[in-house]
C-alpha positions as CSV (number, residue, x, y, z in Angstrom):
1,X,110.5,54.8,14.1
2,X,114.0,56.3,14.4
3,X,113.7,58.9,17.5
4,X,115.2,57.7,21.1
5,X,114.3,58.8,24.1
6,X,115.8,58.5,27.6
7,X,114.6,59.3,31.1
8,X,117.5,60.2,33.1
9,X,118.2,62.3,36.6
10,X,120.7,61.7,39.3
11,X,122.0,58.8,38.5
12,X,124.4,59.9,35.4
13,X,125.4,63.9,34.6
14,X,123.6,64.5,31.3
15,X,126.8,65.6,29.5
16,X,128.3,62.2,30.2
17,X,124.8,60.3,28.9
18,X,125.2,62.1,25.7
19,X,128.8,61.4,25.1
20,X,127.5,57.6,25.1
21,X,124.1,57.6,23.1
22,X,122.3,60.2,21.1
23,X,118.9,60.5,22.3
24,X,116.5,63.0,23.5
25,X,116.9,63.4,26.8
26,X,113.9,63.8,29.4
27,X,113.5,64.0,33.2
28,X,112.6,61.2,35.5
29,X,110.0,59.4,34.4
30,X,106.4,59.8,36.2
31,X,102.8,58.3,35.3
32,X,101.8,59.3,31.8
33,X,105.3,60.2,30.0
34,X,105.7,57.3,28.0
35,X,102.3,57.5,26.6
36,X,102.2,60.3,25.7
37,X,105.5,59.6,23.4
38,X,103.3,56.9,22.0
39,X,100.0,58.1,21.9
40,X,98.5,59.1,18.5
41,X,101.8,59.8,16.7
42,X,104.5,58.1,15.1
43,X,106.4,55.4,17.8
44,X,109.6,56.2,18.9
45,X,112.7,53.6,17.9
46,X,113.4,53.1,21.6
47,X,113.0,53.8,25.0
48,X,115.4,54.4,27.9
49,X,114.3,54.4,31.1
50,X,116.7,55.1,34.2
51,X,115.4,57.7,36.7
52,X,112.0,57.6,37.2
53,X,110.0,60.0,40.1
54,X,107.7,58.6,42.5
55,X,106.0,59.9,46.1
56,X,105.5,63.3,45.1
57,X,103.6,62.2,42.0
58,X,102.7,58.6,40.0
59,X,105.3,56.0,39.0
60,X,105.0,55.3,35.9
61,X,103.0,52.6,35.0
62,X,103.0,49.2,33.7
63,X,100.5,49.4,31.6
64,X,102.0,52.2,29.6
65,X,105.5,50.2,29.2
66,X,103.2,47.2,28.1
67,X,101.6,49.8,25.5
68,X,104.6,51.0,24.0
69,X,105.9,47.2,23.1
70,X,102.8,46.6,21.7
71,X,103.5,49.3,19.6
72,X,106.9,48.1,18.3
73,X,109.1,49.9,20.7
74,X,112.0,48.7,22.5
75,X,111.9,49.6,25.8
76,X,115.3,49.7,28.1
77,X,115.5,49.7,31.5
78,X,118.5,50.3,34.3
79,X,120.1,51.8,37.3
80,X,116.9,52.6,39.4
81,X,112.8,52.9,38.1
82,X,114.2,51.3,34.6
83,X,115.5,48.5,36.8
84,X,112.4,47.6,38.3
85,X,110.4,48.1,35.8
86,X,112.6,46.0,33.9
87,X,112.3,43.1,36.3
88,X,108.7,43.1,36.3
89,X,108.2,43.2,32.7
90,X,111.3,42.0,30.9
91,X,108.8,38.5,30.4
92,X,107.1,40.5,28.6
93,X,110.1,41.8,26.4
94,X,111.3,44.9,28.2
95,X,115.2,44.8,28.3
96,X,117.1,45.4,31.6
97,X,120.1,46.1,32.0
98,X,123.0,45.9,34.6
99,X,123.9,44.0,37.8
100,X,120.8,46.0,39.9
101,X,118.6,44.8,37.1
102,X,119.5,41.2,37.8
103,X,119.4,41.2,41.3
104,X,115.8,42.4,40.7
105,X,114.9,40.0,38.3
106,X,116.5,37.3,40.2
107,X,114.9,37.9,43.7
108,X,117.7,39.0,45.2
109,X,116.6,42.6,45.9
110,X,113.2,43.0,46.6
111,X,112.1,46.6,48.0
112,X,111.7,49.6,46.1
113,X,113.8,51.5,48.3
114,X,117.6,49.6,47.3
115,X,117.5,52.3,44.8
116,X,115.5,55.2,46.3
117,X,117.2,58.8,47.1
118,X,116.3,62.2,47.6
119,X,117.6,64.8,45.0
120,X,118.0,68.4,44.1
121,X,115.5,69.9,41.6
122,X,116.1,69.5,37.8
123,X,118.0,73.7,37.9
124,X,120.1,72.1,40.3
125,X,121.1,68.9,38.0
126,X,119.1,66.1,40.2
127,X,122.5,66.5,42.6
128,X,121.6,63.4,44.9
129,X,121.1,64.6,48.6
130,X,121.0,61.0,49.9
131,X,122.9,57.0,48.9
132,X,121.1,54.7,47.3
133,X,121.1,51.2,49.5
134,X,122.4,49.6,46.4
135,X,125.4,51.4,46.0
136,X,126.2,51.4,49.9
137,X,125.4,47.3,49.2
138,X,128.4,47.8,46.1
139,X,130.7,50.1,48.0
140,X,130.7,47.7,51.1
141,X,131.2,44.9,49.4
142,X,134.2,45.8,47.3
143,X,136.1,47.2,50.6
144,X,135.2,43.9,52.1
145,X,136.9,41.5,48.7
146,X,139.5,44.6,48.8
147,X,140.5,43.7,52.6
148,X,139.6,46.8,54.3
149,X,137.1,45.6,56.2
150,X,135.8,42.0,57.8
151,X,132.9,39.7,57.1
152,X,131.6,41.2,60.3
153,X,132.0,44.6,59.8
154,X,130.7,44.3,56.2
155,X,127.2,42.4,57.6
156,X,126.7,44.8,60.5
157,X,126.9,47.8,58.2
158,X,124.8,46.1,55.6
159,X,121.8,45.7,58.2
160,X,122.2,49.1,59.7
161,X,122.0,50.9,56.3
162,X,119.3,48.6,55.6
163,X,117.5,49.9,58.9
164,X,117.9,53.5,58.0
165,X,115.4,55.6,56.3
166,X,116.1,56.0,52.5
167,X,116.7,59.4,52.8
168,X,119.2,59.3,55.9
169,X,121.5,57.0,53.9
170,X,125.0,58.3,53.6
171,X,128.5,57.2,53.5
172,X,129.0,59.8,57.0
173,X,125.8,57.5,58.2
174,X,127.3,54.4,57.6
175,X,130.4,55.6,59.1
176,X,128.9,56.9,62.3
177,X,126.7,53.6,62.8
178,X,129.7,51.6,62.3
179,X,130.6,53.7,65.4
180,X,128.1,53.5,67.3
181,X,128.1,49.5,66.8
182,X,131.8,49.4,68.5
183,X,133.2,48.2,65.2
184,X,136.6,48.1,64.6
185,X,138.1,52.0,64.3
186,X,140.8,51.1,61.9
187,X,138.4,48.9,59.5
188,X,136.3,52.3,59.4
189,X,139.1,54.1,58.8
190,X,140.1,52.1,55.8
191,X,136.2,52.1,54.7
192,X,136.2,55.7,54.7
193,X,139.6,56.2,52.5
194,X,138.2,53.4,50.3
195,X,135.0,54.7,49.2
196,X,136.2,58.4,49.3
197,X,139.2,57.3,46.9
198,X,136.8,54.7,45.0
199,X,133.3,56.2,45.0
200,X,131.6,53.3,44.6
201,X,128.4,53.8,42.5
202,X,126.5,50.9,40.4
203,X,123.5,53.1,39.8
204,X,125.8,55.1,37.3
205,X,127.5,52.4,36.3
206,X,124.3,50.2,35.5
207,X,123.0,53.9,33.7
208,X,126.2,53.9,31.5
209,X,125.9,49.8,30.7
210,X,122.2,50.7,29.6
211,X,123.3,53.6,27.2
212,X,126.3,51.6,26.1
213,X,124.0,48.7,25.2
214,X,121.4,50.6,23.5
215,X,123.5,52.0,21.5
216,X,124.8,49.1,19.7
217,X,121.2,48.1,19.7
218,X,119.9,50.9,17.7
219,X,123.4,50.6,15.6
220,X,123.0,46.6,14.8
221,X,119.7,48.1,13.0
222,X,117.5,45.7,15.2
223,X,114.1,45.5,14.0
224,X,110.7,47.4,15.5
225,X,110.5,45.0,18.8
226,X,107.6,42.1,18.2
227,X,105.3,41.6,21.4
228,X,103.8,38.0,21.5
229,X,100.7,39.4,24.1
230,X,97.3,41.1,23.6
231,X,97.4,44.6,24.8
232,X,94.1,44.9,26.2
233,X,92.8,48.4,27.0
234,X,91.2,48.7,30.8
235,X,89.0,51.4,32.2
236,X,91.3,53.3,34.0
237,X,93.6,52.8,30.9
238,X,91.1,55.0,28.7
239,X,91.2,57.5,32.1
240,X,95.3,57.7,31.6
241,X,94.6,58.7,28.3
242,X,92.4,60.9,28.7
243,X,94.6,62.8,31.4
244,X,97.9,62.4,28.9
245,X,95.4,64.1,26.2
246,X,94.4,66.8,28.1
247,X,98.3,67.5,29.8
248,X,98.7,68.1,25.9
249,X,96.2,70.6,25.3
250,X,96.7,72.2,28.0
251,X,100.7,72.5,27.3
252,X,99.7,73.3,23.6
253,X,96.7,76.3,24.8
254,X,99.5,77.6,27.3
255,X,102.5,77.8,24.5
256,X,100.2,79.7,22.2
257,X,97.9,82.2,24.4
258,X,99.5,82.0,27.7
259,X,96.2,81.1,29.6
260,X,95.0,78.0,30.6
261,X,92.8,75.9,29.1
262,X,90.0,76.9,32.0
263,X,90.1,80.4,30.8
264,X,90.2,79.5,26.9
265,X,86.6,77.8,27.2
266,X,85.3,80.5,29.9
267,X,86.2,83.0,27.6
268,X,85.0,81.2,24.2
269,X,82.1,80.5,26.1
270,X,80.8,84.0,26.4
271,X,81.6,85.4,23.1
272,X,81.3,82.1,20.8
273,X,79.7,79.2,22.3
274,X,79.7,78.1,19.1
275,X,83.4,77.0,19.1
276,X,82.6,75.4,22.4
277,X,79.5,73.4,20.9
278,X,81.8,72.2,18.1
279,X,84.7,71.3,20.4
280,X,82.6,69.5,22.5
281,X,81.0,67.5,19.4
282,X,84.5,66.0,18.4
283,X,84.8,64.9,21.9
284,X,81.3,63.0,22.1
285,X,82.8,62.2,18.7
286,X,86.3,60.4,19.4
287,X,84.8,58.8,22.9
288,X,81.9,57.5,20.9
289,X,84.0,56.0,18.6
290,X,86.4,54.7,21.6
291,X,83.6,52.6,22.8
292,X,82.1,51.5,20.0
293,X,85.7,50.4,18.9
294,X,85.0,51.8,15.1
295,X,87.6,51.8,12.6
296,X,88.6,53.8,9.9
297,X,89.6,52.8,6.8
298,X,93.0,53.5,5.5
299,X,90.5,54.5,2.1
300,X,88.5,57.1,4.0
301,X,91.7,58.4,6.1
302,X,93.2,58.9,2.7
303,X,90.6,60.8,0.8
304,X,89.9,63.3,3.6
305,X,94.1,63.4,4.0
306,X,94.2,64.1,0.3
307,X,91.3,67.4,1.1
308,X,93.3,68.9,3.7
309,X,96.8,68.6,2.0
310,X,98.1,72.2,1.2
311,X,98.3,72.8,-2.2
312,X,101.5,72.0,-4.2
313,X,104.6,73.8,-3.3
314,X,103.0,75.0,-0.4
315,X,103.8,74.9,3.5
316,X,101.9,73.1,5.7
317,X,101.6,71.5,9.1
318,X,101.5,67.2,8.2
319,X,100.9,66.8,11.9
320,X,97.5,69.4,11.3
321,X,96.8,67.9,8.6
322,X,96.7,64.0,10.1
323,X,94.8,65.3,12.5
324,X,92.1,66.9,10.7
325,X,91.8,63.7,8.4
326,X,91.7,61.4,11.2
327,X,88.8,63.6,12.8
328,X,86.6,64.2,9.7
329,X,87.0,60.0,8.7
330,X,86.1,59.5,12.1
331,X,83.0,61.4,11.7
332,X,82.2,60.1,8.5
333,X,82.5,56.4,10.0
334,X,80.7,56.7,13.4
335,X,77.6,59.1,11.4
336,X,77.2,56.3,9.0
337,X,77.4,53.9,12.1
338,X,74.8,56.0,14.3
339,X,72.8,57.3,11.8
340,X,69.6,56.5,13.1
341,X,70.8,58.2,16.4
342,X,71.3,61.2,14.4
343,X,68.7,61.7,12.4
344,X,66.5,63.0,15.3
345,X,68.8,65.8,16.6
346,X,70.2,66.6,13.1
347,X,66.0,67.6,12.5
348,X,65.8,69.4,15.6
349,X,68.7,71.9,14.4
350,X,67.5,72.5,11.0
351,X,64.4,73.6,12.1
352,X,65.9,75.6,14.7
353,X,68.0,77.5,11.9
354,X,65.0,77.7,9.5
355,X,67.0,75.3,7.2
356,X,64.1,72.4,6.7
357,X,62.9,73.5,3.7
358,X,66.0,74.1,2.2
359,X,67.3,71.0,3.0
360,X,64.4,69.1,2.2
361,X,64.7,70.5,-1.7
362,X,67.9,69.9,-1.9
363,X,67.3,66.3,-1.3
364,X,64.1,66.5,-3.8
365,X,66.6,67.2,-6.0
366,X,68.8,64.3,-5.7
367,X,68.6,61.4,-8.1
368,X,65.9,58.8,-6.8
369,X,67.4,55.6,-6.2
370,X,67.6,52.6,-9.2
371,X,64.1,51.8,-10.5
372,X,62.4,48.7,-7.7
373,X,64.2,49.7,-4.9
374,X,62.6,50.2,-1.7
375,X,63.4,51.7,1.4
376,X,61.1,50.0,4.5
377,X,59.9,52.0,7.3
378,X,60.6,51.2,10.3
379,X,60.2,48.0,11.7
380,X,59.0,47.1,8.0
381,X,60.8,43.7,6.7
382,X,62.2,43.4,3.1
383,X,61.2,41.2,0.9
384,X,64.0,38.7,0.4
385,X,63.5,39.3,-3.8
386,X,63.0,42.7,-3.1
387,X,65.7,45.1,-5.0
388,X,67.9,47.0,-2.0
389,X,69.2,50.3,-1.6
390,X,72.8,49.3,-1.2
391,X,74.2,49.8,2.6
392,X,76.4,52.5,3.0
393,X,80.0,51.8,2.8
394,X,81.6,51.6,6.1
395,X,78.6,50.5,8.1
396,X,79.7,47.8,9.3
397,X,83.2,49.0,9.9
C-alpha cells in the first residue's frame, strides 16, 4: 500500500492541490470509482475524497467507502461529497476533515445542497458557475463579526440564499435579494466590498485542511487503517462489481483495438466462437465461485503463479501473470468442488471431438489406486474399515 489517490474538481485549482500533497489526482468522484481502485489489485495507501458528481450520474456509494476500510485504506473526506460522506461514515472510521465536515457530523447542516454547485466541464478546469450555500453561510457570517453588516441583514440573507435554487446562488444574487428585501443600501455596499476584497470560500479552504492533513498522515507512517466491522457483500453489491468489471474491460478492449467491447465478441463470434465459448467459461467460472464463496489456497495460487512466471531475465507482465494464476487455481478449486457437475458435460464433449477413446486409455494407463481401496458407486455407502481413495486436496476448500 503506498499509492494516494484524490478526487478533486472545483473546489481547489489542481496546481495548488499538488503543491500540498503528492497524489494521483482524479475527477469528481461518481458510483464505482473507488472500487474499482480497490477491486482485485493491490489497495491503495489512502483516499481523498473532495469533489464528488451527482444528478447527471451515481454518487458514490457507501458501500464502496465501507469496502475500501475493510481493506486497510484510509479514507479522507472534505470540502463537499468527502464531507458528507465523511459524516455518515466517519463511525465507521472514515476521516473528515474541516469546519463543513463538522457541521455535518454535528447536525448542524443537514441538506445535500449546503455544498452543491454547478460547474464547467473537466477542459474548462470544473470553473464553478454557481456558490455553494456554505460558503455564502461563511462569507456572511465573517462580514457580519467584521461589522459590515447587522444581525438582521446577516439572517435575512441567510434565509433567502437558503430559498434559492442551488444553482441561482451567487454573491450578485445575494446582493440583489438583499435589495429587493429593502435592506440597508450601505450594509450591501460594504457586503459587496467585503467578499469581493475577501473571497470568502470554506470549500477550498476545508479542501486545502484535508490535503494538509493527509499529508502528515501518510508522513507520520500511520499504519494500513484497522476496521472493527464485517464487510458484508449484498446483492446489488456483486451488481456494482460487476458493472466496475466490465467499465474495465471495456476501457482495456477500447485502448487496444479501438472498438468496443460489443463489436469484439460480434466479431469473435463469427470467425472464432471458440474464444467466445472459452471467455464465457471463465465467467460461469469466477461467478460460480462468487456464490459458492470458494477459496484458493495461497499453495495452489503459488504453484500456478510459479507456471506462468516468465523465464529468468525475462520481461513480463506481473499483473498478467496474477491474473492467469488466480484464474487457473480458481479452476482447479471450483472443478475439484463441482466435479460431479462436470463429469456429465466434460463426457458429452469428448465424444463430440472423437476423444473418448483416447481419453479413456490414457486413464487405463494410469496407476490403479493402493491395493483394498474402493471407489463406491453412487449412492453406494463405504464400509467404515474399508480402505479410501484419499479426497482430493482442496475439496472442501
Amino acid at each position: 500500500m503506498t499509492a494516494t489517490y484524490v478526487f478533486l474538481g472545483p473546489s481547489l485549482p489542481l496546481d495548488e492541490a499538488r503543491e500540498l500533497l503528492d497524489a494521483h489526482y482524479l475527477p469528481p468522484v461518481s458510483c464505482g470509482d473507488i472500487t474499482d481502485l480497490v477491486l482485485d489489485r493491490e489497495p491503495p495507501a489512502a483516499i481523498g475524497i473532495v469533489d464528488g458528481l451527482f444528478e447527471q450520474v451515481p454518487t458514490v456509494w457507501h458501500k464502496e467507502i465501507l469496502f475500501a476500510l475493510s481493506k486497510g485504506v484510509r479514507v479522507f473526506g472534505a470540502s463537499s461529497m468527502g464531507a458528507l460522506r465523511a459524516a455518515e461514515l466517519h463511525t465507521f472510521g472514515m476521516e473528515g476533515v474541516g469546519g463543513i465536515f463538522e457541521a455535518f457530523r454535528d447536525g448542524r447542516y443537514t441538506d445535500d445542497d449546503e455544498v452543491t454547485i454547478v460547474h464547467a466541464p473537466a477542459e474548462d478546469g470544473y470553473r464553478s458557475l454557481s456558490e455553494a450555500m456554505v460558503n455564502l453561510r461563511h462569507g456572511l457570517a465573517a462580514a457580519r463579526d467584521a461589522g459590515h453588516i447587522g444581525a438582521v441583514t446577516h439572517d435575512r440573507l441567510v434565509r433567502a440564499a437558503k430559498e434559492t435554487f442551488y444553482p441561482e446562488r451567487s454573491w450578485g444574487r445575494v446582493l440583489q435579494d438583499g435589495r429587493s428585501l429593502g435592506l440597508p443600501e450601505a450594509e450591501l455596499d460594504a457586503l459587496r466590498s467585503f467578499t469581493r476584497g475577501t473571497a470568502p470560500d470554506a470549500k477550498r479552504d476545508d479542501a486545502r485542511a484535508l490535503l494538509t492533513h493527509m499529508r502528515g498522515t501518510l508522513e507520520a507512517g500511520r499504519p494500513p487503517f484497522t476496521p472493527d466491522f464485517d464487510f458484508e457483500p449484498t446483492f446489488y453489491w456483486e451488481k456494482l462489481l460487476t458493472v466496475v468489471r466490465q467499465q474495465r474491460t471495456e476501457r482495456e478492449v477500447s485502448r487496444l483495438l479501438g472498438v468496443s467491447a460489443t463489436a469484439l465478441i460480434d466479431h469473435l463470434s463469427a470467425v472464432d466462437p471458440g474464444a467466445v465459448d472459452r471467455a464465457l467459461g471463465e465467467v460461469l467460472v469466477r461467478q460460480e465461485a462468487d456464490r459458492l464463496g470458494v477459496l484458493v489456497p495461497e499453495e495452489t495460487r503459488g504453484r500456478h503463479a510459479a507456471r506462468h512466471r516468465p523465464p529468468h531475465g525475462a520481461h513480463g507482465d506481473g499483473a498478467l501473470t496474477d491474473l492467469l494464476a488466480e484464474r487457473d487455481a480458481l479452476r482447479e478449486v471450483l472443478a475439484k468442488r463441482l466435479q460431479g457437475e462436470l463429469a456429465g458435460p466434460v463426457l458429452r464433449s469428448l465424444a463430440e471431438t472423437g476423444r473418448l477413446d483416447a481419453v479413456r486409455e490414457a486413464l487405463a494407463a494410469r496407476p490403479v489406486p493402493p491395493s483394498g481401496a474402493t471407489v463406491p458407486a453412487a449412492g453406494e455407502e463405504i464400509p467404515a474399515d474399508s480402505p479410501r481413495v484419499p479426497e482430493p486436496s482442496g475439496r472442501r476448500e
